[in-house]
Backbone bond lengths (Angstrom), bond angles and torsions (degrees), N, CA, C in turn:
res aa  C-N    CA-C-N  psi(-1)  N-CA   C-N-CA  omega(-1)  CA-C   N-CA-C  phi
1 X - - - 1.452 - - 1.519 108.98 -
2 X 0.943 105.66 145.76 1.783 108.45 171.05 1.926 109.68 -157.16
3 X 1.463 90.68 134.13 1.045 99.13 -171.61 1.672 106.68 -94.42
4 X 1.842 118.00 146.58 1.288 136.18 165.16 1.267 105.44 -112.73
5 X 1.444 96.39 124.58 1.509 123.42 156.48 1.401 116.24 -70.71
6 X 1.366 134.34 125.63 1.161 122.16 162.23 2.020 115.39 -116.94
7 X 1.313 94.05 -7.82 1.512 102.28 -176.69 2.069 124.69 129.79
8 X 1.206 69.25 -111.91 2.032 89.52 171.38 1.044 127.09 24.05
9 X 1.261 149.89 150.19 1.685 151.74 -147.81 1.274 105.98 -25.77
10 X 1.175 118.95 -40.99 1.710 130.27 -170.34 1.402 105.45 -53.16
11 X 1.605 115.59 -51.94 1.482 95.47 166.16 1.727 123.47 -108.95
12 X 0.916 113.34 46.88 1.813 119.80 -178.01 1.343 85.88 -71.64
13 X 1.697 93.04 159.23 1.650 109.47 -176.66 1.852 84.37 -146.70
14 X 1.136 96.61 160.45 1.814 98.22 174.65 1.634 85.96 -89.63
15 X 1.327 113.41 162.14 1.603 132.93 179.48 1.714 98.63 -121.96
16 X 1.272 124.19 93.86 1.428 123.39 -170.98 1.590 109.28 -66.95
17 X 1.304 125.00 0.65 1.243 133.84 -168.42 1.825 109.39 -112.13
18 X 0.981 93.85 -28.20 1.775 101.70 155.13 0.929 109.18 -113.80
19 X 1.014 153.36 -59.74 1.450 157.24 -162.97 1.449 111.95 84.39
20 X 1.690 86.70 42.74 1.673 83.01 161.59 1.677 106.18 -124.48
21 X 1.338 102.97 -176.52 1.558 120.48 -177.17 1.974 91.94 -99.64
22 X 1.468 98.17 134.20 1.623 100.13 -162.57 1.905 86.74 -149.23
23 X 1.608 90.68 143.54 1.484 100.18 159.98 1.539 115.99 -92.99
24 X 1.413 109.76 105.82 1.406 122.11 168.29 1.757 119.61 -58.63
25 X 1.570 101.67 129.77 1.977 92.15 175.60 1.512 98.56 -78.46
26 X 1.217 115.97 95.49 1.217 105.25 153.54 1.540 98.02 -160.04
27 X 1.365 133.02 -168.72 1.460 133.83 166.70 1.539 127.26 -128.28
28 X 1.395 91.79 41.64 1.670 109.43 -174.83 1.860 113.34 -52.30
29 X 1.323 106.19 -42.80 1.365 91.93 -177.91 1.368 130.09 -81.32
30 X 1.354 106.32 -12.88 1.633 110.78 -172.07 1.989 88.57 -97.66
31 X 1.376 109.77 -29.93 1.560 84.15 172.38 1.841 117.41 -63.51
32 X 1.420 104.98 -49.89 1.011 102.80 178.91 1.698 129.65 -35.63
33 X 1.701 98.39 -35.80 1.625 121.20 -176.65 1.446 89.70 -62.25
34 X 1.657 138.54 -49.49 0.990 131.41 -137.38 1.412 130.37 -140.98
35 X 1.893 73.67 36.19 1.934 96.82 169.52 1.629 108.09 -92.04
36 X 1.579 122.30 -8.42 1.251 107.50 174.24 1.575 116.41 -105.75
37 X 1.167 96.41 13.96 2.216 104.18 173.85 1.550 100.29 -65.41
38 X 1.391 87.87 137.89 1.597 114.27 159.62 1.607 117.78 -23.96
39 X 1.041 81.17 -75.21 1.545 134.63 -167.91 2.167 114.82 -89.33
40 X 1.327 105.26 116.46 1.472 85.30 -179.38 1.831 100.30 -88.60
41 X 1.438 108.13 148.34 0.909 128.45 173.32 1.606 126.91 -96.86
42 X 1.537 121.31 110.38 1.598 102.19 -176.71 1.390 119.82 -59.47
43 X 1.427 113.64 157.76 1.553 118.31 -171.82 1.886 106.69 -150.16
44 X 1.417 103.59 136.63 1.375 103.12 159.60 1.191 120.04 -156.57
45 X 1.521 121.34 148.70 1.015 123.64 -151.28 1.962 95.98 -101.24
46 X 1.520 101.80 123.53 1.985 95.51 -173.51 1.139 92.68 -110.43
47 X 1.382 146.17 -30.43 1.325 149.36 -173.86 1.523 126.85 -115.12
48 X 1.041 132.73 147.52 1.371 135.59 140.45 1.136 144.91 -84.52
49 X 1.070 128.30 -14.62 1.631 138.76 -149.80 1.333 115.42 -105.24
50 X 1.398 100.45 169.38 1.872 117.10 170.30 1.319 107.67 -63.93
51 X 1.257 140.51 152.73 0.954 149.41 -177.08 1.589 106.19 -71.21
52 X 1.524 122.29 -35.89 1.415 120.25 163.66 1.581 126.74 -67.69
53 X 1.568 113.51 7.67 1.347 92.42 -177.94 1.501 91.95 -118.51
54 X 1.294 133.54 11.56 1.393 122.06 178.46 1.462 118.94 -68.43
55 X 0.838 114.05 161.39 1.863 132.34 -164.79 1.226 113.70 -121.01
56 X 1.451 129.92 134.70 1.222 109.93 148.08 1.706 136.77 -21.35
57 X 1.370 118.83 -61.66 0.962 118.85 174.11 1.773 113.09 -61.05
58 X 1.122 140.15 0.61 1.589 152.59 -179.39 1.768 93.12 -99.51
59 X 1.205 109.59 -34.92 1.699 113.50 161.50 1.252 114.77 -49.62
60 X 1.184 94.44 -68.90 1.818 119.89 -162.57 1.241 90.91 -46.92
61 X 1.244 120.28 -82.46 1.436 125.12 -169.75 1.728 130.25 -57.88
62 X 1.266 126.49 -9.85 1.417 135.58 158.41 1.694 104.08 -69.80
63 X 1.823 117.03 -26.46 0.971 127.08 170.74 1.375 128.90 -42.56
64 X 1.443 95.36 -84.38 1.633 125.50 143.72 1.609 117.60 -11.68
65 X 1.591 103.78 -61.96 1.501 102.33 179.32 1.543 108.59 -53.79
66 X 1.400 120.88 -69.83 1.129 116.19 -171.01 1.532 136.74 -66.20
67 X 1.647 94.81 -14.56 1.531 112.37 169.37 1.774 109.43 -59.82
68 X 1.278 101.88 -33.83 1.664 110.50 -165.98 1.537 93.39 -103.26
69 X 0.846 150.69 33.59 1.249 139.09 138.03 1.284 138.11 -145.92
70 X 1.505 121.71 147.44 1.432 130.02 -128.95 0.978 99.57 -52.33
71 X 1.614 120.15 -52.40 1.105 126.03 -147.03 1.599 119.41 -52.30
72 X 1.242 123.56 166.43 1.627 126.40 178.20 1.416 127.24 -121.44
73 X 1.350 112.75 -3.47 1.308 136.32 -167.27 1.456 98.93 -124.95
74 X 1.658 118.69 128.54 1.818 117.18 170.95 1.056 90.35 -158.00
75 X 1.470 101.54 159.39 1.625 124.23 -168.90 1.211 82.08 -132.50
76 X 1.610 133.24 151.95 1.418 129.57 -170.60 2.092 84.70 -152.74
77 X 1.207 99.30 120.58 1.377 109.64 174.35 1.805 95.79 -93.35
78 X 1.338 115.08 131.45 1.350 124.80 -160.56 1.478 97.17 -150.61
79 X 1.578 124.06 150.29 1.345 135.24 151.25 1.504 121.59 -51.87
80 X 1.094 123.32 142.33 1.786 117.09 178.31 1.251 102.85 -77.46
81 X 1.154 139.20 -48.51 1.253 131.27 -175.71 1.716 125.99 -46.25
82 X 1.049 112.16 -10.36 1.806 126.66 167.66 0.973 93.28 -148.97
83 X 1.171 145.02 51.51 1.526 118.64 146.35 1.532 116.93 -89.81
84 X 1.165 116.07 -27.47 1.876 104.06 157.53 1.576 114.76 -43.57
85 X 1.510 96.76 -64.41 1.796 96.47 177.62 1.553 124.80 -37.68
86 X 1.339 106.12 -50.02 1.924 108.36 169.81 1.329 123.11 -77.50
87 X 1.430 112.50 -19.38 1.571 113.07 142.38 1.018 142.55 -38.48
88 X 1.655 106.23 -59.61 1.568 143.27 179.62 1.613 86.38 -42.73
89 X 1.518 111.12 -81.28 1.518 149.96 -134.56 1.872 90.12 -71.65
90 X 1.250 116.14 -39.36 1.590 116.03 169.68 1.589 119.18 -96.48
91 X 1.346 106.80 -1.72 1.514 91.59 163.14 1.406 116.38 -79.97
92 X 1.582 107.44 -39.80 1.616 128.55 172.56 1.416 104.06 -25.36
93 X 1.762 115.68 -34.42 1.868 121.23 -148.22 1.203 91.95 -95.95
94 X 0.804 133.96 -76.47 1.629 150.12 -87.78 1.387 115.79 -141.67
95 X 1.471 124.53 85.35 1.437 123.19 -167.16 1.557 105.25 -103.70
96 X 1.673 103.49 -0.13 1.643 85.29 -164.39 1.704 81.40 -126.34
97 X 0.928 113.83 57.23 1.829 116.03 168.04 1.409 115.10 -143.76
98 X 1.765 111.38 177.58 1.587 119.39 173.33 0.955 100.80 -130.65
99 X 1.304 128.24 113.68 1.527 137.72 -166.67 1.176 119.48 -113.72
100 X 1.389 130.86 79.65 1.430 112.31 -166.18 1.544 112.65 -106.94
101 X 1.149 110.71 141.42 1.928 109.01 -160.42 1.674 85.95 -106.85
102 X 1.132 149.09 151.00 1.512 157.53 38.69 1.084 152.85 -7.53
103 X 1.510 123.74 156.05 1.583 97.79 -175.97 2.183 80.05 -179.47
104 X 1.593 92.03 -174.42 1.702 85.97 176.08 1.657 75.68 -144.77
105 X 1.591 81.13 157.91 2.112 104.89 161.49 1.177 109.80 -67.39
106 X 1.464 117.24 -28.50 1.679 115.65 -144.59 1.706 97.38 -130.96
107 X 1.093 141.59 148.84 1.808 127.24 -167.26 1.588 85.72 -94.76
108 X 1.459 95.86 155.02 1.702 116.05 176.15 1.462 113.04 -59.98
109 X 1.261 108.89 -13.75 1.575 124.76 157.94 1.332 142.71 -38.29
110 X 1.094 92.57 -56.64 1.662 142.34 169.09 1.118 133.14 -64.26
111 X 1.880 97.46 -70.16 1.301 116.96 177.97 1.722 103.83 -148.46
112 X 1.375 94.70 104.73 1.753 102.40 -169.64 1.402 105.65 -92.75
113 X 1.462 116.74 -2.00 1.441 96.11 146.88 1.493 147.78 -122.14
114 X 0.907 91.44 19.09 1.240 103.84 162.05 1.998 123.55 -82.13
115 X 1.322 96.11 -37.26 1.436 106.73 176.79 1.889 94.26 -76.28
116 X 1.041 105.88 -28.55 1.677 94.61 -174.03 1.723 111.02 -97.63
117 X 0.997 119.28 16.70 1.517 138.51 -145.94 2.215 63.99 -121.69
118 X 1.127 111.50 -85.82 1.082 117.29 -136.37 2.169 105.46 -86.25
119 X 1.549 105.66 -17.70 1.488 95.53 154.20 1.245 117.80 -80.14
120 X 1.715 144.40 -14.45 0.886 156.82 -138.85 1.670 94.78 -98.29
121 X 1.323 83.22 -61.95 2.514 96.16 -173.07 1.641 82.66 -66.15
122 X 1.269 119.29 -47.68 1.735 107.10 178.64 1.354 124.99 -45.72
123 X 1.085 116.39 -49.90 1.710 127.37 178.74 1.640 98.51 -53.25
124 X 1.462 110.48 -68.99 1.308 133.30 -171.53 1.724 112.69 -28.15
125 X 1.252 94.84 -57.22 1.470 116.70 170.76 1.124 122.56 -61.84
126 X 1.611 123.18 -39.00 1.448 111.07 174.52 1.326 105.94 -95.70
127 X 1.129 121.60 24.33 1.620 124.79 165.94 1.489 124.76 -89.81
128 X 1.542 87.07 -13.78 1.926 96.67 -162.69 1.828 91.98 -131.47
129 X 1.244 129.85 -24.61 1.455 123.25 -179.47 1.281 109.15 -49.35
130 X 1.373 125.00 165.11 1.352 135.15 -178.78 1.523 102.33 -154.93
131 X 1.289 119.83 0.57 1.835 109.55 156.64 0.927 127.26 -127.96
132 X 1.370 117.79 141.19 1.154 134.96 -176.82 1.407 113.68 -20.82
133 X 1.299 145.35 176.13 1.223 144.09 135.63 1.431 107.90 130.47
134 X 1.662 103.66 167.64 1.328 112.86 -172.42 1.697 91.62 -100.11
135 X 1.699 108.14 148.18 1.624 119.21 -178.05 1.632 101.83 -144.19
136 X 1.157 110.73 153.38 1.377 134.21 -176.53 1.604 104.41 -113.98
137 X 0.926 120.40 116.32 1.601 141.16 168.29 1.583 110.92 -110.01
138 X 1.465 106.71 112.91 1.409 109.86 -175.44 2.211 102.04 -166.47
139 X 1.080 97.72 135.49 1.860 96.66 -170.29 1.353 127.17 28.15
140 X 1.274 86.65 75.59 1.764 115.96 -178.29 1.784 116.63 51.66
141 X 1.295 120.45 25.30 1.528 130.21 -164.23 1.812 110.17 -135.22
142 X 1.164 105.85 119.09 1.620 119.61 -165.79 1.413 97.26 -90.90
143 X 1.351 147.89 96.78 1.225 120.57 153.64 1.289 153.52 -127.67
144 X 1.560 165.87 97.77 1.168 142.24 -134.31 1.499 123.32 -56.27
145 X 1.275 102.51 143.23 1.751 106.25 -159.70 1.198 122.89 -62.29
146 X 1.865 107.84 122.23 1.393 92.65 -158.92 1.371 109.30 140.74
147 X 1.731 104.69 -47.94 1.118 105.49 159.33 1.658 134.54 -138.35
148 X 1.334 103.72 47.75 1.815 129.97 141.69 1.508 122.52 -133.48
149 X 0.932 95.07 110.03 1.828 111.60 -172.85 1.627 111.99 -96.92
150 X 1.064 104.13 124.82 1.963 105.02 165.40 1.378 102.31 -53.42
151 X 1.935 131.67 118.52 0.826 141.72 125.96 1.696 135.10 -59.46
152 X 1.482 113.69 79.00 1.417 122.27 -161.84 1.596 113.33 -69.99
153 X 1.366 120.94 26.93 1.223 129.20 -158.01 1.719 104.29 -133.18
154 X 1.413 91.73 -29.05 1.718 101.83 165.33 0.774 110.08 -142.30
155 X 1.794 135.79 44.58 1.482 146.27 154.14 1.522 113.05 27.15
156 X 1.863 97.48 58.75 1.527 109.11 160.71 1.925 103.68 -167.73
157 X 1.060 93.42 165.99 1.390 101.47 178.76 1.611 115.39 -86.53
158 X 1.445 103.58 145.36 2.132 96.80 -173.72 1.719 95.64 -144.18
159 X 1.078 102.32 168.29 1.639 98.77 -155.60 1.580 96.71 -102.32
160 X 1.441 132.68 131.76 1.500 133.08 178.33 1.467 109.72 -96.07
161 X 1.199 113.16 157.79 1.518 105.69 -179.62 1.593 90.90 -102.58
């Protein structure tokens, strides 16, 4: 398994010098999540950003990463605000992987458990899955993409049939 960082609320930090909420390049919160594992888990960080500024080409290339490496199992820490779209855009790819996307409403900053609530059932899940496919992990609910959608009306995800 190996986990991708791509950024998004999950890791915002406040910047006391602007006083804004900013995605830091670094991977402080998921290390932090994952100084008490068994087991070390590989990790790299491919992105930085909000989930609103990704690009196609920020697609392409998370693509790329996982196309080129062995591994078969990824956990992809992602913004909610496109994470259907990089779902969408990697189910299109990828028939011989387990893709599970995550992310939090609230930064691990903030609210560290919820972001750890939800890489945690993420890990869990791609530890024990056995099919293929891309899945969305978001308020305690595992599902293949497609069927858990961001409800932006009650700022959480709910599962569609």
């Amino acid at each position: 398994m190996k986990i991708l960082n791509t950024g998004g609320t999950f890791n915002k930090r406040y910047n006391p010098l602007s006083g804004d909420m900013e995605v830091p390049y670094d991977n402080y919160a998921l290390e932090v999540m994952m100084k008490d594992f068994l087991s070390p888990i590989d990790m790299a960080g491919v992105l930085y950003k909000d989930s609103l500024e990704f690009t196609m080409d920020d697609r392409k290339m998370l693509t790329n990463i996982i196309h080129a490496d062995e591994e078969k199992v990824f956990v992809v820490i992602h913004g909610t605000d496109t994470m259907e779209l990089t779902a969408e855009f990697l189910d299109a790819v990828f028939e011989d992987r387990i893709i599970i996307l995550t992310g939090a409403m609230s930064p691990f900053e903030i609210d560290a458990v919820e972001a750890s609530v939800n890489f945690g059932l993420a890990v869990g899940f791609a530890k024990a899955c056995e099919k293929n496919g891309v899945y969305l992990c978001m308020n305690g609910e595992i599902q293949a993409f497609g069927k858990l959608v961001k409800n932006r009306s009650l700022g959480k995800f709910e599962i569609v049939s």
